[in-house]
N, C-alpha and C positions, 0 to 999 in steps of 0.2 A: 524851877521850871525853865527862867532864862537860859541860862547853864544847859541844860540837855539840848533845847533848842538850838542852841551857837554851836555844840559838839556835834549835832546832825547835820547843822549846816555845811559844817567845815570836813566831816566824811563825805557827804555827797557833792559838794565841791572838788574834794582833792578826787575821786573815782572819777567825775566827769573831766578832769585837768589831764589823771593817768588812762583816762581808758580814749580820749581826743590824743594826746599824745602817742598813743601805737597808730591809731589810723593814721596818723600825721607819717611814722614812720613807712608804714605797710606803702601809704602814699608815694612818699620817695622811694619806697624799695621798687614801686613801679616802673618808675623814670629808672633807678639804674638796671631792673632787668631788660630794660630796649638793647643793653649791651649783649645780653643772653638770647635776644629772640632768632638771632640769624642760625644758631644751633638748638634751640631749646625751645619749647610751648609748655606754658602749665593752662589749667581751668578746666574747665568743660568742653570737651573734642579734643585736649592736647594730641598729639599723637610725637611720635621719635620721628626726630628729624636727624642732621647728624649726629647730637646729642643724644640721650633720652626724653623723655619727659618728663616732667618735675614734680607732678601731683604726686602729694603723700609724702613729698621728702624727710618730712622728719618723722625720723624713727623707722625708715626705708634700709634695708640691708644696702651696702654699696655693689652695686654691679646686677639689679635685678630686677628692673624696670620691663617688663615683658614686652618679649620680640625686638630688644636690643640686642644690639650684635658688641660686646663691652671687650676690653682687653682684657687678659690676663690676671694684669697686676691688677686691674680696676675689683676683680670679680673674686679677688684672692685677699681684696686688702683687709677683709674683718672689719670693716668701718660700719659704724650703723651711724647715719643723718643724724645730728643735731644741732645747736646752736654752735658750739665748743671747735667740733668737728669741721662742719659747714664753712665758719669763718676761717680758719687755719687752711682749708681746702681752697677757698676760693682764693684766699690772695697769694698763693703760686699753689696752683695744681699737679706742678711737677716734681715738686720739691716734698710733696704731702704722698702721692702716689707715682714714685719714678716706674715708668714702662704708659704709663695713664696714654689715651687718645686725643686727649684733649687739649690742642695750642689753644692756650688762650694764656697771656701772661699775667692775668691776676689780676684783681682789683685792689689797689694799697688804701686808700681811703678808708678808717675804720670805720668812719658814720655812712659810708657808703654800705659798706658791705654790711653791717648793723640793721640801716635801713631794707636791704637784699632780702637779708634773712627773714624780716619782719613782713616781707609781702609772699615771698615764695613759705615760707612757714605755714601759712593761713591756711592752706588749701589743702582737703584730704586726698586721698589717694581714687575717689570718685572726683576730683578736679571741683567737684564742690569746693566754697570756703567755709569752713568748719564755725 
């Protein structure tokens, strides 16, 4: 009976260690989208600024954030949001979509852009967080 005991313990420990640990991310992915916000809004009210909006992004077809006005390349590129995607995307945008609108020269920091992911991810395409 001790034995089930120590083994419940130590699941419900390690869930609350892994499920504090994304908030902790999602957290920081806060602090680094202030770098996003002079182009970008996600949540509730986002709206397109010179960017799109970012609600819903994963799993979001590339270039079709309604009533953005997107390039070419952006709207041609076959990308659907993901983790995979996202991260390769953000640390040179240029270099992932050459023709793209977007100067911004990337974030190189992987725990940055990790953390990125894990706050702009949350949030469904109602700017709800899921």
């Amino acid at each position: 009976m001790k034995a089930h005991i120590a083994v419940a313990a130590l699941v419900a420990a390690a869930w609350t260690v892994t499920g504090a640990a994304r908030a902790q991310d999602a957290a920081a992915g806060e602090q680094v989208f202030k770098r996003c916000v002079p182009c970008h809004s996600i949540g509730e009210g986002a709206k397109n600024k010179v960017g799109p909006e970012l609600n819903g992004l994963d799993g979001r077809h590339s270039g079709t954030a309604p009533a953005f006005s997107y390039s070419d390349a952006n709207k041609n590129s076959g990308i659907v949001w993901n983790k995979a995607n996202f991260e390769k995307y953000i640390a040179d945008p240029r270099a992932m979509i050459p023709g793209t609108k977007m100067i911004f020269p990337g974030i190189k920091n992987p725990k940055d852009v990790e953390n990125l992911w894990a706050y702009v991810s949350q949030f469904g395409p109602d700017g709800k967080k899921k």
